[in-house]
N, C-alpha and C positions, 0 to 999 in steps of 0.2 A: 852683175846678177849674183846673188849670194846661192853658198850651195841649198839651201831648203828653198829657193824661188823656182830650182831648176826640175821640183817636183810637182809646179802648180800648174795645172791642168785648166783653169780660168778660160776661156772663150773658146776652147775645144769639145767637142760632139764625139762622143764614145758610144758606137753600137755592138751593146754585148748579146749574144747569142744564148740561148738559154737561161735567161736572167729571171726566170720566176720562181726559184729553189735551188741551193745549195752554192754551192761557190760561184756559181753567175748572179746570183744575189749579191753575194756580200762581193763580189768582184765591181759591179752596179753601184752599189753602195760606196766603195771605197773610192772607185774615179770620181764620183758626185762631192766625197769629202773633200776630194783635192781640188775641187772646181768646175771639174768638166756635167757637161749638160749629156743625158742620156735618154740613148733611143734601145728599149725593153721588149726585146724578143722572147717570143716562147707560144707553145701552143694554146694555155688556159688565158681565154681574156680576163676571167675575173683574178687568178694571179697575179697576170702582171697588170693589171689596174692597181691592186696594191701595193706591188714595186714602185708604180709611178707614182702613188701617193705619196712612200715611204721618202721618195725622192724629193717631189717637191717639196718637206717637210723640210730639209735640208737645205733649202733655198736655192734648191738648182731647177732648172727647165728638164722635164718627161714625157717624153714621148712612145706610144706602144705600137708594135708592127706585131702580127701574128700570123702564121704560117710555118709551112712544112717547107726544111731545104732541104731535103731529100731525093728533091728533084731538081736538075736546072731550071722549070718553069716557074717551080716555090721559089727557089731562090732570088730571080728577078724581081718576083712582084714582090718580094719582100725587101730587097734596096730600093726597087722604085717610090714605094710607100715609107719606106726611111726617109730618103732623101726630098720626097714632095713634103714630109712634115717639119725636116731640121734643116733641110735645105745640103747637108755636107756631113759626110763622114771623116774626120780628123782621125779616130781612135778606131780599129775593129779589135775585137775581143771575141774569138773562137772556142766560144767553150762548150757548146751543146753537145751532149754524148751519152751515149749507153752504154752498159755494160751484162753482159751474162755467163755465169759459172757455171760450165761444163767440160766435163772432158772432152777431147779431141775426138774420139769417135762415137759422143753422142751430140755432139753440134748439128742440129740440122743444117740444110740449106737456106731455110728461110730464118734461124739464130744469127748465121754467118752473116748473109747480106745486111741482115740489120743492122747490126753494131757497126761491118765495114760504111754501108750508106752513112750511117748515123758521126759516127767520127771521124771518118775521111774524106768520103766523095763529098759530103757537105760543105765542111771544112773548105776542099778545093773549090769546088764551085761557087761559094761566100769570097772565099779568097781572091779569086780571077776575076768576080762583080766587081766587088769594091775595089782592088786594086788594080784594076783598069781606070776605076774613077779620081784613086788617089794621084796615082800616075798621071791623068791628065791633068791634075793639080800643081803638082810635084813635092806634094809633102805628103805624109802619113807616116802612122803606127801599127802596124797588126800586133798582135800576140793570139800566140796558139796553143790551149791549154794540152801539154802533150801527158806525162808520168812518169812515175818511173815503171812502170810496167812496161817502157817502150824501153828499157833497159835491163831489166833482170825479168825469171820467169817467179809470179809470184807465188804464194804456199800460206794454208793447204788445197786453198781453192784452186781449180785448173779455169783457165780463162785465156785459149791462143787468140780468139778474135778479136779481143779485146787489147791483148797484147801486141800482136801484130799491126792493128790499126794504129799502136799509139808508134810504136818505133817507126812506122809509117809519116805519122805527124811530125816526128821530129827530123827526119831525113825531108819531106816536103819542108818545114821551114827552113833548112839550110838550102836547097835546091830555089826558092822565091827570094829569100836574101840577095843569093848572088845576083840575081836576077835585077832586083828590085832598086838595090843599095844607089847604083848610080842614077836612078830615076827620082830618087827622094824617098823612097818608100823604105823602110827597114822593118826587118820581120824577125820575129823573137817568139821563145817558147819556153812557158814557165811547167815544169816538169814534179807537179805535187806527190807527197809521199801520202799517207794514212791520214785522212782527215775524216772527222765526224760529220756524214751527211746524210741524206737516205741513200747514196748509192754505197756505201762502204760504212757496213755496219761494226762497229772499230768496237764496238760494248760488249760484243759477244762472246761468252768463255772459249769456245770453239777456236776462237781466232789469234789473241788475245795471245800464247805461246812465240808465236810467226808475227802475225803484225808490229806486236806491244815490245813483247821481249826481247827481239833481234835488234830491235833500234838502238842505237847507242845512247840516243836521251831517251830511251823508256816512254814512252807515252806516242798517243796523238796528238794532232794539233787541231782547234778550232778554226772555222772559218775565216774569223777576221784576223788570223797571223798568217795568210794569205795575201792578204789585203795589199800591205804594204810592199810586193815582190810584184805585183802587178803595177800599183801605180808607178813605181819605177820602169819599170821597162815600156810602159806606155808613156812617159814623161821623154823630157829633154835631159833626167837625171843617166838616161841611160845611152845618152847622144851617139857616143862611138860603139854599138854595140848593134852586131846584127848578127843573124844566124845564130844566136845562143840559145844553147836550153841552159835553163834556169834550175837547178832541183833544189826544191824544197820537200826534206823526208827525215828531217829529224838525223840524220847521219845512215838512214836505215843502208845505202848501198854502198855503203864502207868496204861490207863486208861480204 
C-alpha cells in the first residue's frame, strides 16, 4: 500500500455531527473527497438536504439524520437512524458545538449548561453510542473536534464555558483512547486555531490585534485547510496514533 492509499477512505461510512455549516461541512465534504460515504447531521433539514446533495455531487453515497444530542434519548434515535440508513458507522466525527462570549460573572445558568450540553455531554454520549457499536465491530475512528481554547485563555473576548468544555474534550479524548485502543477503536482530537466561520468572526477589527496579530503566520485559515488534518486522523494515515490532539492555529500557541 503506497503512502497516499493510506489516506483513502473508499468503502467507509463517516457520521459527522453538525455537518450543515462551518467546518462540519467542509469536514463532510473533505472525508466524501477521500471516499468515504456520509451520514449528515444537524438540526435544519433543509441544510443538510443540501450537504447531501453537495455530496452526492461528488459521487459518494448521503445520508441525513436530524436531531438534538443534547440528550441521551436524541442521541440514540439519532445512531439508530444512522445506522438503519448506512447500515455501520466506520468514521465518527464530533464536531457540533456552541460557543458564547461573556465574562465569568455574567454567564448565566442557562449560557453555562448550554455550551457544556452542546460540546461535551453530547460529544460523550455520541461517543459511548457509537463506540459501543464500533467496539462491537472491532474497528473504528472517532475524532473529536477540541481547540485550542481547551489550551490557552483566549483575548479580548472572555469565553470560560467554552474554554472549559474544550480542555474537557481533550482530556475525554485521551481518557476513551486508552480505553478504546485495545478494542480496535482509536480516538483522536483535531485542536483548530482561528478559522473563518459564522462561529469565529476572524474579519472584525475589534479582534483582528489578538486573533490575526499574535499568530506567527498572521492570518486565518479557511475551512478547507482543515480538511486535510481531518482526513488524516480519520484514515489508516494516521494508524499508530490515538489519544492526540492535533492543533492546527497557524503557530498562534507558540507563544
Amino acid at each position: 500500500m503506497s503512502v497516499i492509499d493510506k489516506f483513502d477512505l473508499s468503502g467507509r461510512v463517516a457520521l459527522v455531527t453538525g455537518a450543515t455549516r462551518g467546518l462540519g461541512r467542509q469536514f463532510a465534504h473533505s472525508l466524501a473527497e477521500a471516499g468515504a460515504d456520509i451520514i449528515v447531521h444537524g438540526r435544519d433539514e433543509a441544510a443538510a438536504a443540501t450537504v447531501q446533495d453537495s455530496i452526492k455531487a461528488l459521487g459518494r453515497e448521503a445520508f441525513v439524520v436530524t436531531g438534538d444530542l443534547t440528550t441521551p434519548g436524541g442521541v440514540d434515535q439519532v445512531v439508530a437512524e444512522a445506522l438503519a440508513q448506512a447500515g455501520r458507522i466506520d468514521v465518527l466525527v464530533n464536531n457540533a458545538g456552541a460557543c458564547i462570549h461573556r465574562p465569568a460573572l455574567e454567564v448565566s445558568p442557562d449560557e453555562w449548561s448550554h455550551v457544556i450540553d452542546t460540546n461535551l455531554t453530547a460529544l460523550w454520549h455520541v461517543s459511548q453510542t457509537v463506540g459501543r457499536h464500533m467496539i462491537d465491530r472491532g474497528s473504528g475512528t472517532i475524532v473529536n473536534v477540541g481547540s485550542i481554547s481547551g489550551m490557552i485563555v483566549n483575548r479580548p473576548q472572555m469565553q470560560p464555558a467554552y474554554n472549559a468544555s474544550k480542555a474537557a474534550v481533550h482530556q475525554l479524548t485521551k481518557s476513551l483512547a486508552a480505553e478504546w485502543a485495545p478494542l480496535g477503536v482509536r480516538v483522536n482530537a483535531l485542536a483548530p486555531g482561528y478559522i473563518k466561520t459564522d462561529m469565529s468572526p476572524v474579519d472584525e477589527p475589534r479582534f483582528r490585534r489578538h486573533w490575526i496579530e499574535d499568530a506567527p503566520q498572521g492570518r486565518y485559515a479557511l475551512p478547507e485547510e482543515l480538511g486535510p488534518a481531518m482526513v488524516f486522523l480519520a484514515s489508516d494515515a494516521s494508524s499508530f496514533m490515538s489519544g492526540t490532539i492535533l492543533v492546527a492555529d497557524g503557530g498562534y500557541t507558540l507563544f
